[in-house]
C-alpha positions, 0 to 999 in steps of 0.5 A, a space after each residue: 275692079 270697082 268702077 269709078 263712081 263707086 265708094 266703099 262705106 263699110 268693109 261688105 258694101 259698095 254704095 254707089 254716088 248719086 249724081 247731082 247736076 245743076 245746069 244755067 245759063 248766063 245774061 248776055 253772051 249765049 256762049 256762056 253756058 255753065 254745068 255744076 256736077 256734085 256727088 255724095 254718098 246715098 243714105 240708104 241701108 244696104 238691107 231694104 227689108 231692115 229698118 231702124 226703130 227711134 224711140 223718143 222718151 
């Protein structure tokens, strides 16, 4: 089974979500105490040795 933090991007590579945690407070009461949690998919090639070339003409 895949774990739940994982998301398929193409059929051979599972690409895991970095987390992304925001964490404040607000003026006032001190019990008031706020975390946004987001996620999205990591940009990056599932092969580190291969790179992808640009040219601009």
């Amino acid at each position: 089974m895949v774990p739940f933090r994982m998301r398929r991007r193409c059929p051979k590579v599972w690409w895991p979500l970095p987390v992304i945690r925001k964490h404040w407070l607000t003026v006032g009461d001190p019990a008031r105490e706020f975390t946004m949690t987001q996620s999205a998919p990591l940009m990056v090639l599932p092969d580190p040795d291969e790179f992808v070339v640009v040219q601009v003409k």
